[in-house]
Biopython code that builds the backbone (N, CA, C, O; Angstrom):
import numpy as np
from Bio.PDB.StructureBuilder import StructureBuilder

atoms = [
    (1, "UNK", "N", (116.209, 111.305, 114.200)),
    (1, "UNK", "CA", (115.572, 110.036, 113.931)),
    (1, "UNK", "C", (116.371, 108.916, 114.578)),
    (1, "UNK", "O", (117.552, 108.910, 114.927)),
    (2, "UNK", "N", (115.308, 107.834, 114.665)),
    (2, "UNK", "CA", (116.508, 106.570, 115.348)),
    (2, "UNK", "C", (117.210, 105.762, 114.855)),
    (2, "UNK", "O", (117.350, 106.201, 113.714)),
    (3, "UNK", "N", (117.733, 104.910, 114.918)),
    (3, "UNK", "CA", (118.535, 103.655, 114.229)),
    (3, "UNK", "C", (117.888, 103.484, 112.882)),
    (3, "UNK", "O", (118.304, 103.651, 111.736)),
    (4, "UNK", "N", (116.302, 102.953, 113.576)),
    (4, "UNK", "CA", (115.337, 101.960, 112.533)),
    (4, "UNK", "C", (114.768, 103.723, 112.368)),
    (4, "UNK", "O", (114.900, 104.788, 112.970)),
    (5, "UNK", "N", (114.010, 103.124, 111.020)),
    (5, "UNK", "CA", (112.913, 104.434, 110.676)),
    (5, "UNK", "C", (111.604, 103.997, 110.515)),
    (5, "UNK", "O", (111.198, 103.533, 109.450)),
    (6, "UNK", "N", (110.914, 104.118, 111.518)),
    (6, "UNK", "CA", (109.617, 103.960, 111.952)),
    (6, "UNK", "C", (108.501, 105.031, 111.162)),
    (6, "UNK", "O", (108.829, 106.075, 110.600)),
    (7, "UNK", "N", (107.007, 104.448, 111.283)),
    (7, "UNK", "CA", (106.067, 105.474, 111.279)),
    (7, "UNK", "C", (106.055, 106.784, 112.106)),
    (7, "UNK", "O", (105.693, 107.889, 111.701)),
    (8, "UNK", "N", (106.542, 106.444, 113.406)),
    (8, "UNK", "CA", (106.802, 107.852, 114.161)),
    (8, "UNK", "C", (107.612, 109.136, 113.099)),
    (8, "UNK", "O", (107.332, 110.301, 112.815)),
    (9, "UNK", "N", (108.883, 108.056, 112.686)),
    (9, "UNK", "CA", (110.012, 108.692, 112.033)),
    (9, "UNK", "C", (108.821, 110.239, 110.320)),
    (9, "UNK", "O", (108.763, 111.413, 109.953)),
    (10, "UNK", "N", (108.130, 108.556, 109.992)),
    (10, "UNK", "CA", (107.386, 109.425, 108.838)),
    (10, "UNK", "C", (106.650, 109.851, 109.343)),
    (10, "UNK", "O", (105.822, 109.560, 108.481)),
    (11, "UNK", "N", (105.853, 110.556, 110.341)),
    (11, "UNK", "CA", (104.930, 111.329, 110.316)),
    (11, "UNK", "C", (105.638, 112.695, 111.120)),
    (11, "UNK", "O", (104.973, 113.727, 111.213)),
    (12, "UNK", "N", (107.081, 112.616, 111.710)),
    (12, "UNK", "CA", (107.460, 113.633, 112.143)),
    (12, "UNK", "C", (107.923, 114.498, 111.131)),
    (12, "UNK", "O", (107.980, 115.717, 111.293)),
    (13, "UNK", "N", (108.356, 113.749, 109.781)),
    (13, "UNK", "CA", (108.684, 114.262, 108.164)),
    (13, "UNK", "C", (107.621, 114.940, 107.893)),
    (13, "UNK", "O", (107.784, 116.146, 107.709)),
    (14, "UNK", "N", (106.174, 114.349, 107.786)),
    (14, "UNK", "CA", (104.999, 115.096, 107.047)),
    (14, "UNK", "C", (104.911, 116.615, 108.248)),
    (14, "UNK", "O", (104.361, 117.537, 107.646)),
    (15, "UNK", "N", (105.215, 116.932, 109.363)),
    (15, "UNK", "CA", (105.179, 117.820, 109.940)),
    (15, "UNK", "C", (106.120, 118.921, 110.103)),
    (15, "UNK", "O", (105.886, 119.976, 110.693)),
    (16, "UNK", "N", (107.422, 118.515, 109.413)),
    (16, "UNK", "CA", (108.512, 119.271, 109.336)),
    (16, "UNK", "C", (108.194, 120.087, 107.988)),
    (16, "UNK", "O", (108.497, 121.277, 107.903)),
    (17, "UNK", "N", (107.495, 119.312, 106.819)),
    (17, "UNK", "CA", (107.439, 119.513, 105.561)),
    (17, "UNK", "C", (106.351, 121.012, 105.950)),
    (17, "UNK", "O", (106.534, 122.156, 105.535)),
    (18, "UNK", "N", (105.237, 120.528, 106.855)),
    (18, "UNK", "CA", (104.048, 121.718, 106.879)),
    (18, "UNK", "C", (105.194, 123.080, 107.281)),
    (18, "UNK", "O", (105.141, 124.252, 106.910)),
    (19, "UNK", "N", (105.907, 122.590, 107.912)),
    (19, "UNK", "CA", (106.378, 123.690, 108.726)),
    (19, "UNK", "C", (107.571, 124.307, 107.888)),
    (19, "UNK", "O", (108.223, 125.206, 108.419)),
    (20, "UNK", "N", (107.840, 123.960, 106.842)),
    (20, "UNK", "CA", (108.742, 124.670, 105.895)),
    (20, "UNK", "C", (107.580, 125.043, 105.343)),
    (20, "UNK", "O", (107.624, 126.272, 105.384)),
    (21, "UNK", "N", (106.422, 124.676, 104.782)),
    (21, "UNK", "CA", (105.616, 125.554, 103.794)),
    (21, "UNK", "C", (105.134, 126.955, 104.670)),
    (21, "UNK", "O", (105.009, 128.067, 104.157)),
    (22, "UNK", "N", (104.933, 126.681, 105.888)),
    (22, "UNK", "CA", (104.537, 127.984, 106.761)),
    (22, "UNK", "C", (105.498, 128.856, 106.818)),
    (22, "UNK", "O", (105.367, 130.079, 106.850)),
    (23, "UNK", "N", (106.773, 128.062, 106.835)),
    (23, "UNK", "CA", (107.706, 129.422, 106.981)),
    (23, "UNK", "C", (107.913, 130.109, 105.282)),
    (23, "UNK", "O", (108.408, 131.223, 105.119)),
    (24, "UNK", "N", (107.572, 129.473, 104.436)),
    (24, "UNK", "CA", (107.820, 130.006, 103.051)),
    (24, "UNK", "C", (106.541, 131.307, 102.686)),
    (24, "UNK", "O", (106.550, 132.232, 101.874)),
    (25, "UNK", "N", (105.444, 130.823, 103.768)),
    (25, "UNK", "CA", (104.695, 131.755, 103.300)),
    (25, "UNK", "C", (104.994, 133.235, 103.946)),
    (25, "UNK", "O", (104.835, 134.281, 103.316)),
    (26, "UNK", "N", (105.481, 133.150, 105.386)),
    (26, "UNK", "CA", (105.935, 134.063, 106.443)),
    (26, "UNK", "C", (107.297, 134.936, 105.566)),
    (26, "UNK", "O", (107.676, 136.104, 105.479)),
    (27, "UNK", "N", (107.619, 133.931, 105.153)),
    (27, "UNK", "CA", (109.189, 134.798, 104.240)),
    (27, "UNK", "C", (109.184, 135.525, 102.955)),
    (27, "UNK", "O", (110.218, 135.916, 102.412)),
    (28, "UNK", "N", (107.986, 135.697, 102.479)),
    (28, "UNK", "CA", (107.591, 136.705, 101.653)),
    (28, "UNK", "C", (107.422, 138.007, 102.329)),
    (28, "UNK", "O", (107.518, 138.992, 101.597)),
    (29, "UNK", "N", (107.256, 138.145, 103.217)),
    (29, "UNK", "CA", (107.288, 139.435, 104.174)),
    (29, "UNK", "C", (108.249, 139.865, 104.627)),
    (29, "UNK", "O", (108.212, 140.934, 105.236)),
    (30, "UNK", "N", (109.440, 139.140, 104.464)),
    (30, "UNK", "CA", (110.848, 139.217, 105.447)),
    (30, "UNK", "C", (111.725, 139.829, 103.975)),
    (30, "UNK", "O", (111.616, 139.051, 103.028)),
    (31, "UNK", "N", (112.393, 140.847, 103.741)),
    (31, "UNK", "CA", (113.194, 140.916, 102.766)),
    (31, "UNK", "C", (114.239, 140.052, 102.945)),
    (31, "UNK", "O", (114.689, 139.591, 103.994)),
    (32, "UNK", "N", (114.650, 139.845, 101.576)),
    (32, "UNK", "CA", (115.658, 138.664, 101.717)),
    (32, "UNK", "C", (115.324, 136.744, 102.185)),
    (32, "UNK", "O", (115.815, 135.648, 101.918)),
    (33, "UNK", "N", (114.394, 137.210, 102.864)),
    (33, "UNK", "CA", (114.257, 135.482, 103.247)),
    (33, "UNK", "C", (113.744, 134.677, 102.005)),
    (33, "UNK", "O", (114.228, 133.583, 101.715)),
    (34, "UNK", "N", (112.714, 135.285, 101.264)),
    (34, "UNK", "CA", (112.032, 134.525, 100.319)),
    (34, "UNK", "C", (112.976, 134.369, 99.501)),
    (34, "UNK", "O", (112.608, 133.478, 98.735)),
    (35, "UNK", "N", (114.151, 134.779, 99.170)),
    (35, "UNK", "CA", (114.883, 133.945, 98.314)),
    (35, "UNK", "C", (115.831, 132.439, 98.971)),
    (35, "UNK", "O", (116.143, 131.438, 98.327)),
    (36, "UNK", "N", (116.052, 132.675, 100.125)),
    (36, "UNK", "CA", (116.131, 131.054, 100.648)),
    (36, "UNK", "C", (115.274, 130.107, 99.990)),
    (36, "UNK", "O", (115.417, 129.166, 99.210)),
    (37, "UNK", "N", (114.265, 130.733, 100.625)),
    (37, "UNK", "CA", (113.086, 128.925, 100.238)),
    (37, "UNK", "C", (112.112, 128.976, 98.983)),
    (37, "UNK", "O", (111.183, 128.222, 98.694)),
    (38, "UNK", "N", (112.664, 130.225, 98.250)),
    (38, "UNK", "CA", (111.947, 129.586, 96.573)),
    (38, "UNK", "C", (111.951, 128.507, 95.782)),
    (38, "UNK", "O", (111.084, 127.941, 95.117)),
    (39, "UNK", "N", (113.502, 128.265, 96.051)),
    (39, "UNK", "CA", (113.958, 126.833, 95.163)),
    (39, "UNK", "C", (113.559, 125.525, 95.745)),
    (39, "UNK", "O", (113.827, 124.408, 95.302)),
    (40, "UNK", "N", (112.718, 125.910, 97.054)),
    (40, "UNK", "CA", (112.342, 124.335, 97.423)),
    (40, "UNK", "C", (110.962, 124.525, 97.112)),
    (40, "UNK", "O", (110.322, 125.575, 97.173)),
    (41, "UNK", "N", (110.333, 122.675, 96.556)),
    (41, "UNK", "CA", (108.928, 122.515, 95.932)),
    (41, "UNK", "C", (108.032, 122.368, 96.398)),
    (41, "UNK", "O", (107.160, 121.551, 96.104)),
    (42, "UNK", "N", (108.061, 123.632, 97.781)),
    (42, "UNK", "CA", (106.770, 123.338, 98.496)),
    (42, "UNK", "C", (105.272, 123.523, 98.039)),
    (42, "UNK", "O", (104.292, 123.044, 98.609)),
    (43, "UNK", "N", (105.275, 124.412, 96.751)),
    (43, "UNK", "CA", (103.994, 124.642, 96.554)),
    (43, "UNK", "C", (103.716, 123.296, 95.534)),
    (43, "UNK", "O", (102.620, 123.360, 94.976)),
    (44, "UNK", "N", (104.366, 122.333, 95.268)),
    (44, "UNK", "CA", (104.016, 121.160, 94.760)),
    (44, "UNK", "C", (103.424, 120.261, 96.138)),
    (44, "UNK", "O", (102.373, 119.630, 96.256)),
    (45, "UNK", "N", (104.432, 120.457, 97.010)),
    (45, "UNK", "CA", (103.459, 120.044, 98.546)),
    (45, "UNK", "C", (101.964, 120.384, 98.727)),
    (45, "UNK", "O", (101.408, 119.750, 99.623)),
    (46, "UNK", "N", (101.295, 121.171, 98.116)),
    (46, "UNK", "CA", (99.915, 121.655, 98.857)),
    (46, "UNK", "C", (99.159, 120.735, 98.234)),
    (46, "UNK", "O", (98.121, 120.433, 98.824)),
    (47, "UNK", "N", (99.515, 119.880, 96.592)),
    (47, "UNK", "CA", (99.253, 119.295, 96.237)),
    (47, "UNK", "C", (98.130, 117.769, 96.989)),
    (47, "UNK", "O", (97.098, 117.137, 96.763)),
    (48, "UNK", "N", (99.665, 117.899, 98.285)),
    (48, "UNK", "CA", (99.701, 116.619, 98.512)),
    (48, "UNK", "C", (98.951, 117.112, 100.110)),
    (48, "UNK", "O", (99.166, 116.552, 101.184)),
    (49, "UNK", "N", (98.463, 117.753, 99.985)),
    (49, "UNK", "CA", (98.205, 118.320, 101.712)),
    (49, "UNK", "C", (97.044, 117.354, 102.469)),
    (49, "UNK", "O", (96.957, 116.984, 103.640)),
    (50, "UNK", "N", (96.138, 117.090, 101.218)),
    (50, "UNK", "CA", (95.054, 115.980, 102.013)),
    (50, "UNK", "C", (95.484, 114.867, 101.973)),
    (50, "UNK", "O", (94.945, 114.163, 102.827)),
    (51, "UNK", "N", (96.459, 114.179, 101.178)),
    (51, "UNK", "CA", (97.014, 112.970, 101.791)),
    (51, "UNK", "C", (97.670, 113.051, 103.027)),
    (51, "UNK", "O", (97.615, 112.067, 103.765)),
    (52, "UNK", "N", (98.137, 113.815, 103.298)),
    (52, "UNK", "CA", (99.112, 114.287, 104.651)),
    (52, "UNK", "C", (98.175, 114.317, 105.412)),
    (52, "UNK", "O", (98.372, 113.547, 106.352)),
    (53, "UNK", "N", (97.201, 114.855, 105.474)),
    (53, "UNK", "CA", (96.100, 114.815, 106.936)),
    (53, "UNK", "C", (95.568, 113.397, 106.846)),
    (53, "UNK", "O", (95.386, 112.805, 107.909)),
    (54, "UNK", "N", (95.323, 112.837, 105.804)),
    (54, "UNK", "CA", (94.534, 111.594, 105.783)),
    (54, "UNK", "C", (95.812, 109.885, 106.090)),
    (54, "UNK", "O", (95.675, 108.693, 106.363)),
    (55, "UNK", "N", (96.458, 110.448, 105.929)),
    (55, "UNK", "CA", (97.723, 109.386, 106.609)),
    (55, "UNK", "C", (97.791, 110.128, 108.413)),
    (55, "UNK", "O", (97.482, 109.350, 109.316)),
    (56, "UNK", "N", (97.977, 110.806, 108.592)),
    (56, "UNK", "CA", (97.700, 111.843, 109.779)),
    (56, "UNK", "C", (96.907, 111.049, 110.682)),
    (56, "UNK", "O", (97.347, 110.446, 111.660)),
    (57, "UNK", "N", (95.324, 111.097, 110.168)),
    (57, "UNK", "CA", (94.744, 110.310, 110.593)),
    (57, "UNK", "C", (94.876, 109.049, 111.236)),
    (57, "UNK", "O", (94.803, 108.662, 112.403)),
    (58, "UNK", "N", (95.169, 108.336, 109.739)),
    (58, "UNK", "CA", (95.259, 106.930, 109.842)),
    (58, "UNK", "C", (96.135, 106.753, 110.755)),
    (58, "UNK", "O", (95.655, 105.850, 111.440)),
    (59, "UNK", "N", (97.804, 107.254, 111.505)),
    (59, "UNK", "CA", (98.799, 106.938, 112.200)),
    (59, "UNK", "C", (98.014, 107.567, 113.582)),
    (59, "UNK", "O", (98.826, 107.435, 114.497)),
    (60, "UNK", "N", (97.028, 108.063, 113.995)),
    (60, "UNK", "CA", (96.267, 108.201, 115.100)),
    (60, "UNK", "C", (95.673, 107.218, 115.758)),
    (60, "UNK", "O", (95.590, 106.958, 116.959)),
    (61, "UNK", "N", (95.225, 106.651, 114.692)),
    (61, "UNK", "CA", (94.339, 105.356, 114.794)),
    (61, "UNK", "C", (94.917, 104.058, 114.760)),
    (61, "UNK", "O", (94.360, 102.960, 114.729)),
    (62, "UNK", "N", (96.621, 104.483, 114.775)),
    (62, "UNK", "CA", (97.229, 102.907, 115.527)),
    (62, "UNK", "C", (98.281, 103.091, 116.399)),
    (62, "UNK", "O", (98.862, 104.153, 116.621)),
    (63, "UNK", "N", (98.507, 101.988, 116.891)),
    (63, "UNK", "CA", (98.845, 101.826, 118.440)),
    (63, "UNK", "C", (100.638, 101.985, 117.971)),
    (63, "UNK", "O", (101.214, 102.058, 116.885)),
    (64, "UNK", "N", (101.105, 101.987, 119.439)),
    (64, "UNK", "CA", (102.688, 102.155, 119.533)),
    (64, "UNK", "C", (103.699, 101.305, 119.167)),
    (64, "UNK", "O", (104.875, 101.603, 118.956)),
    (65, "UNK", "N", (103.030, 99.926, 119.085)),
    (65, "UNK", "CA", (104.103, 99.197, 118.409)),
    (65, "UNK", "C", (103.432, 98.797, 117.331)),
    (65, "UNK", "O", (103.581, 97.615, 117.019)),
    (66, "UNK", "N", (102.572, 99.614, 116.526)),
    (66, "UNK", "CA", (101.607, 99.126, 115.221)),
    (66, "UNK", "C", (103.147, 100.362, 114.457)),
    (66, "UNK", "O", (103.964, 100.093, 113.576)),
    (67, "UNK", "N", (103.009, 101.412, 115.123)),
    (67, "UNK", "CA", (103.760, 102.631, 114.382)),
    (67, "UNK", "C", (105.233, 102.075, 114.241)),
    (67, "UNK", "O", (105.865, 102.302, 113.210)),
    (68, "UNK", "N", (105.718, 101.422, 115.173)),
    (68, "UNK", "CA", (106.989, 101.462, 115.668)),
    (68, "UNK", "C", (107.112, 100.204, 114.543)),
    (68, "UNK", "O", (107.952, 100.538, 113.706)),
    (69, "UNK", "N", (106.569, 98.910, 114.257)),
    (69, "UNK", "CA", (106.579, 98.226, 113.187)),
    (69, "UNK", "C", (105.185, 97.528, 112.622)),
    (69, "UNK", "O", (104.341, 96.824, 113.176)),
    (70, "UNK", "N", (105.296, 97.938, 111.533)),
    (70, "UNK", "CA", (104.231, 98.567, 110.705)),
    (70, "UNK", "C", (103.660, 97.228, 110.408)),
    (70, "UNK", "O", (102.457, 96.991, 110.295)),
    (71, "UNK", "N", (104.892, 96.146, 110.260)),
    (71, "UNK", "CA", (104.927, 94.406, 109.756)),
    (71, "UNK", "C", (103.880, 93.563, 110.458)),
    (71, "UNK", "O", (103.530, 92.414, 110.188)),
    (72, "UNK", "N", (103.409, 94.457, 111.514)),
    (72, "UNK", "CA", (102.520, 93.484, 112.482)),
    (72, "UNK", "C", (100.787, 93.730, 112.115)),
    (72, "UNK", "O", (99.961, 93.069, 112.745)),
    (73, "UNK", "N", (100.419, 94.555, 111.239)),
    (73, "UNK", "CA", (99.693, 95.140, 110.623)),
    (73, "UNK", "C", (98.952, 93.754, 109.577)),
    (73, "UNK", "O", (99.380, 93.302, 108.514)),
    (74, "UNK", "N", (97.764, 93.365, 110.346)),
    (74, "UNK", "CA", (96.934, 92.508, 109.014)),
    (74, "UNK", "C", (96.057, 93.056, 108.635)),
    (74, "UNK", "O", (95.674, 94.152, 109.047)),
    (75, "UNK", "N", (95.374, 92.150, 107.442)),
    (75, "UNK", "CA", (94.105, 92.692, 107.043)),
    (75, "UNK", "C", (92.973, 93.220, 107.719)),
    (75, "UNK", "O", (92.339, 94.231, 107.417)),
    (76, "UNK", "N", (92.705, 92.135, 109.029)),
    (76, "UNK", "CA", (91.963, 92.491, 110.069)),
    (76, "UNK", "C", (92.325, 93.512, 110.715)),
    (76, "UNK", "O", (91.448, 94.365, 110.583)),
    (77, "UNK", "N", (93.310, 93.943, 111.460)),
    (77, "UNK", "CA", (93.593, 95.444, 111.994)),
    (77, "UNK", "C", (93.933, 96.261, 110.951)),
    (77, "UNK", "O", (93.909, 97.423, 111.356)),
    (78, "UNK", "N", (94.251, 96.194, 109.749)),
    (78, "UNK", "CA", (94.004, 97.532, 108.755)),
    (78, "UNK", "C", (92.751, 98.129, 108.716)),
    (78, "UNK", "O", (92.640, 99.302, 109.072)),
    (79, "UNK", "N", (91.659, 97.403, 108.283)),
    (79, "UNK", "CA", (90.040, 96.922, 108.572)),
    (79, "UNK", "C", (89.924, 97.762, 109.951)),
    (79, "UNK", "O", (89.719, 98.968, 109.820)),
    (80, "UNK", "N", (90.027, 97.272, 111.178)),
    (80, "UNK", "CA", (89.622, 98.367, 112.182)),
    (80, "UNK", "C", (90.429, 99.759, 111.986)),
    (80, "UNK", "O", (89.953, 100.873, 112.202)),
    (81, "UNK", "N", (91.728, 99.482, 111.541)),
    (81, "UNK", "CA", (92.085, 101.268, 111.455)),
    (81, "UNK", "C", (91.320, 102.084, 110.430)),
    (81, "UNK", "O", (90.655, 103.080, 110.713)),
    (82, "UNK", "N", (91.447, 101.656, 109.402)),
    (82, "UNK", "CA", (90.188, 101.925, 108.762)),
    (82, "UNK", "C", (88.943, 102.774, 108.748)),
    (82, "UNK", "O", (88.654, 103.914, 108.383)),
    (83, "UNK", "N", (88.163, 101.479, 109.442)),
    (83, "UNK", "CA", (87.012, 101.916, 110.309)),
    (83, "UNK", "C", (87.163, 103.147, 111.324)),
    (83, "UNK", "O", (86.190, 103.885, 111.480)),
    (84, "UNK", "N", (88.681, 103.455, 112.209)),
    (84, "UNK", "CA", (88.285, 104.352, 113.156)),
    (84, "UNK", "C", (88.997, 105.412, 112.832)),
    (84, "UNK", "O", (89.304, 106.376, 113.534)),
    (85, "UNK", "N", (89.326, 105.103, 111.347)),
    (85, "UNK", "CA", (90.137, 106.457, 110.665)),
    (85, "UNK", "C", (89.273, 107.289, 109.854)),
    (85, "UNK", "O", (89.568, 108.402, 109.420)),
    (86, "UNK", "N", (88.165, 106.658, 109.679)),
    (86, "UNK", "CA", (87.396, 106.915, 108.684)),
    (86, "UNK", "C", (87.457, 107.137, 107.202)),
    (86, "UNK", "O", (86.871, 108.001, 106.548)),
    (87, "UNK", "N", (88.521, 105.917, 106.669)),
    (87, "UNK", "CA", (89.360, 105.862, 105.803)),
    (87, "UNK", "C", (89.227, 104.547, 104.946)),
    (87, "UNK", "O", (88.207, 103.873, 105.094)),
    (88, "UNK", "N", (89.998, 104.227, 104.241)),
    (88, "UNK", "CA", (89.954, 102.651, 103.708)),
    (88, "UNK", "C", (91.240, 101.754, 103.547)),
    (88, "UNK", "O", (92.323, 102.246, 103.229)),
    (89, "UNK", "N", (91.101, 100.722, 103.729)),
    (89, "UNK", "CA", (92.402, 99.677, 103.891)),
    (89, "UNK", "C", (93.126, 100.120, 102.677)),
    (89, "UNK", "O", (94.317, 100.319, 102.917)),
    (90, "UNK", "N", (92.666, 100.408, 101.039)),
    (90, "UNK", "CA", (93.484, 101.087, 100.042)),
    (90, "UNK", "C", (94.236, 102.497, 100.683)),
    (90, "UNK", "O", (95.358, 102.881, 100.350)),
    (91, "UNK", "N", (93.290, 103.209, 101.740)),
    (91, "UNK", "CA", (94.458, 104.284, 102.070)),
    (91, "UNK", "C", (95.608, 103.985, 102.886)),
    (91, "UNK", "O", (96.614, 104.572, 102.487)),
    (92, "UNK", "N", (95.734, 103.463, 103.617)),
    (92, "UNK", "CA", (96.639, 102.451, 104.421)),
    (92, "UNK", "C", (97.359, 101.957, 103.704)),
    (92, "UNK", "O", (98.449, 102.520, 103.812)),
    (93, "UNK", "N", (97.391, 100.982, 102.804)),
    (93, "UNK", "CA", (98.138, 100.473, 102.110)),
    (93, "UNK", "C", (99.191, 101.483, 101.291)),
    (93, "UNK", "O", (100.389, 101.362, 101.036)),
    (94, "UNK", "N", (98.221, 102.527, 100.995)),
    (94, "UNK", "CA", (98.988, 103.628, 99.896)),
    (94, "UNK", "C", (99.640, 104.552, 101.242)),
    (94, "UNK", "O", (100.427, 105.448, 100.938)),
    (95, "UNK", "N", (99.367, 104.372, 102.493)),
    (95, "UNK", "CA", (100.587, 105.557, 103.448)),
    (95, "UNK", "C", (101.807, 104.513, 103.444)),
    (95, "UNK", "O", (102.845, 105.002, 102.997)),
    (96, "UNK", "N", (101.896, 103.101, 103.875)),
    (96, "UNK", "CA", (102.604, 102.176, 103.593)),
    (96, "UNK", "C", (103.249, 102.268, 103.020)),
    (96, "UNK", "O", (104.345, 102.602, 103.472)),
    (97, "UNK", "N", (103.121, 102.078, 101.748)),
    (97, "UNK", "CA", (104.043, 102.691, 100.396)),
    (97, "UNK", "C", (104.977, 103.606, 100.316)),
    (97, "UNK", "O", (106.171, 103.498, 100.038)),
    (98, "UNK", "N", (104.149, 104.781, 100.659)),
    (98, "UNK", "CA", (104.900, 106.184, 101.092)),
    (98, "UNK", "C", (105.850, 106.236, 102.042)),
    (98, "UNK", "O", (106.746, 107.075, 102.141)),
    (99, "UNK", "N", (105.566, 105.060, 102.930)),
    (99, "UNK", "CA", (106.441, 104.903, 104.189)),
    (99, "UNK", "C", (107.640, 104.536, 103.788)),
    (99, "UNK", "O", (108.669, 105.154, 104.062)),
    (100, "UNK", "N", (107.557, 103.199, 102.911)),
    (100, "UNK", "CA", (108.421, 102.235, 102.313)),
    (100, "UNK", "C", (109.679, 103.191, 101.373)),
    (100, "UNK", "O", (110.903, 103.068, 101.346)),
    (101, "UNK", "N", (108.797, 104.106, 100.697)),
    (101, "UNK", "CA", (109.945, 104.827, 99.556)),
    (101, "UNK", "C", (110.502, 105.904, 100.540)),
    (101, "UNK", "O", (111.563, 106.438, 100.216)),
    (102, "UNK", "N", (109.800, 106.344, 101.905)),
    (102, "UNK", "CA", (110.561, 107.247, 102.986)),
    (102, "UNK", "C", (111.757, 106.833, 103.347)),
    (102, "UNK", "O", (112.816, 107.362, 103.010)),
    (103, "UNK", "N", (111.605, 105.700, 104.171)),
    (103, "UNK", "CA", (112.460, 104.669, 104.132)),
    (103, "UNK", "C", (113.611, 104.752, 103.544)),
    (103, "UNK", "O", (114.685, 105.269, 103.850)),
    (104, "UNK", "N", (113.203, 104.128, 102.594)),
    (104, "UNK", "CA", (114.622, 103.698, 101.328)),
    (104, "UNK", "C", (115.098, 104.892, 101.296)),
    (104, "UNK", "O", (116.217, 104.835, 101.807)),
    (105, "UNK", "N", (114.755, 106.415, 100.830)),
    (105, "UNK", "CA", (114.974, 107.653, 100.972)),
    (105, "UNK", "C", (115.974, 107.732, 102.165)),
    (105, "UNK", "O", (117.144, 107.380, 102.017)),
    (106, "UNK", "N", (115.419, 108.271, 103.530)),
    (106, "UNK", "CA", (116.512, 107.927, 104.643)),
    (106, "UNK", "C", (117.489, 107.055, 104.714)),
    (106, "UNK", "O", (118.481, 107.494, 105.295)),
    (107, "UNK", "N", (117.563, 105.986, 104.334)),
    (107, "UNK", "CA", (118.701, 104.912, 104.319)),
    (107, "UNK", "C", (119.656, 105.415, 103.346)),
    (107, "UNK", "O", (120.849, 105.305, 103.626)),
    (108, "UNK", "N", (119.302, 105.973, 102.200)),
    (108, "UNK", "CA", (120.057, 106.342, 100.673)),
    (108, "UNK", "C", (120.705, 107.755, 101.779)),
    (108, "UNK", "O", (121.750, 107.522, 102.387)),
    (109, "UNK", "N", (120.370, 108.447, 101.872)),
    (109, "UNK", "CA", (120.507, 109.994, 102.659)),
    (109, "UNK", "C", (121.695, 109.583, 103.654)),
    (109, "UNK", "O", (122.801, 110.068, 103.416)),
    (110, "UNK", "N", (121.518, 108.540, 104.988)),
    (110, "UNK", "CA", (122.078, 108.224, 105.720)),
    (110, "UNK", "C", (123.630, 107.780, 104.965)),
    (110, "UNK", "O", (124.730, 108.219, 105.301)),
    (111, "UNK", "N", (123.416, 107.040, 104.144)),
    (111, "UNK", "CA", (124.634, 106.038, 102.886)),
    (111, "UNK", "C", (125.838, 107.238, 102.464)),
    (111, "UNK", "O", (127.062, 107.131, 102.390)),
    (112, "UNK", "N", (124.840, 108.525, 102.204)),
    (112, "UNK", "CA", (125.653, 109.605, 101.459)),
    (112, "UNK", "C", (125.292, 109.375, 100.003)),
    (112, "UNK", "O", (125.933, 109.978, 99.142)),
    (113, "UNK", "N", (124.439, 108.656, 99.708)),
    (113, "UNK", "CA", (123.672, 108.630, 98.469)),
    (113, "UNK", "C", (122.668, 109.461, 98.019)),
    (113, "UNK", "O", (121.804, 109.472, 98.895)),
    (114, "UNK", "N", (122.189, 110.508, 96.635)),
    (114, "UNK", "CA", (121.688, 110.944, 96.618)),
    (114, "UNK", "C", (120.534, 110.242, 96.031)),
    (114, "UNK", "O", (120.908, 109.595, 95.052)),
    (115, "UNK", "N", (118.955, 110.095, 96.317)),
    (115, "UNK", "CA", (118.209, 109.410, 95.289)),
    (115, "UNK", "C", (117.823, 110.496, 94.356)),
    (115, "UNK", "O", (117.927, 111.722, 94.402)),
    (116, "UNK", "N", (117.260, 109.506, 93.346)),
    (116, "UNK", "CA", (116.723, 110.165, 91.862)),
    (116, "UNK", "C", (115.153, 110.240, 92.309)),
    (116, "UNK", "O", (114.440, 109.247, 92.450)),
    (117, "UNK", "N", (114.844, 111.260, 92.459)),
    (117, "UNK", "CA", (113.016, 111.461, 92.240)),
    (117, "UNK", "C", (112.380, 111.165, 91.070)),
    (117, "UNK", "O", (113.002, 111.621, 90.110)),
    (118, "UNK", "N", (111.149, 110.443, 90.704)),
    (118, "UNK", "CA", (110.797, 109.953, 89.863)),
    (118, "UNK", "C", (109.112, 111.045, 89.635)),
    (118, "UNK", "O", (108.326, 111.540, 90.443)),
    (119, "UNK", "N", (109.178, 111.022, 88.377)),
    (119, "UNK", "CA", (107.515, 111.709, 88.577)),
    (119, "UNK", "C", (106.459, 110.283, 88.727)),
    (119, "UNK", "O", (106.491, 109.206, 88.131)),
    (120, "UNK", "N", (105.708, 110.715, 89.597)),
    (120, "UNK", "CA", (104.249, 109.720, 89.041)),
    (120, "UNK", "C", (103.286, 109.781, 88.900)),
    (120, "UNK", "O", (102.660, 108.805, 88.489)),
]
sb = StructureBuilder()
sb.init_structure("model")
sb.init_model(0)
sb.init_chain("A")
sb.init_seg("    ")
for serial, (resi, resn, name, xyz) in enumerate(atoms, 1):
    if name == "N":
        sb.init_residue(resn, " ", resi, " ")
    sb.init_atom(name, np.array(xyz, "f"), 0.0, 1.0, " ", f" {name:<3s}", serial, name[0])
structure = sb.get_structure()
């Protein structure tokens, strides 16, 4: 990742995440492997699998320095991403969010800080 942590940054996360659940399913076949990746909560991930395509989306449907900073983002171009995401300015707002606590996450990680996960 780079300096700053961009949308690029979070959507290369939502793709690393698929790709630990693929290998968790592959490692039930492997003796020994499936005990590596039991203890991680990927099958709480599948949960979240259509938000992941539907933010997916939405980061398709904006441009390179929309991803790179997110701040330049109004109502009016949420509104067309939107529209060509086939999505709604509430979903946008809510990948935002997700971005925001990514964020803070990486920065805490980077610090040598561990964060506290919260249920919600």
């Amino acid at each position: 990742m780079s300096e700053k942590f961009t949308l690029n940054d979070f959507e290369k996360q939502m793709g690393q995440i698929k790709k630990l659940k693929t290998m968790q399913k592959f490692a039930r076949f492997i003796p020994g492997a499936s005990k590596l990746l039991k203890d991680l909560p990927l099958d709480e991930l599948d949960k979240h699998e259509g938000e992941f395509q539907k933010f997916r989306t939405i980061l398709e449907a904006m441009t390179t320095e929309e991803k790179d900073n997110p701040g330049v983002l109004d109502q009016q171009r949420k509104q067309e991403i939107a529209t060509k995401s086939g999505t709604n300015v509430s979903d946008i707002d809510q990948m935002l969010e997700k971005f925001e606590q990514s964020k803070q996450f990486a920065k805490m990680f980077k610090s040598g800080q561990m964060p506290t996960l919260k249920d919600e």
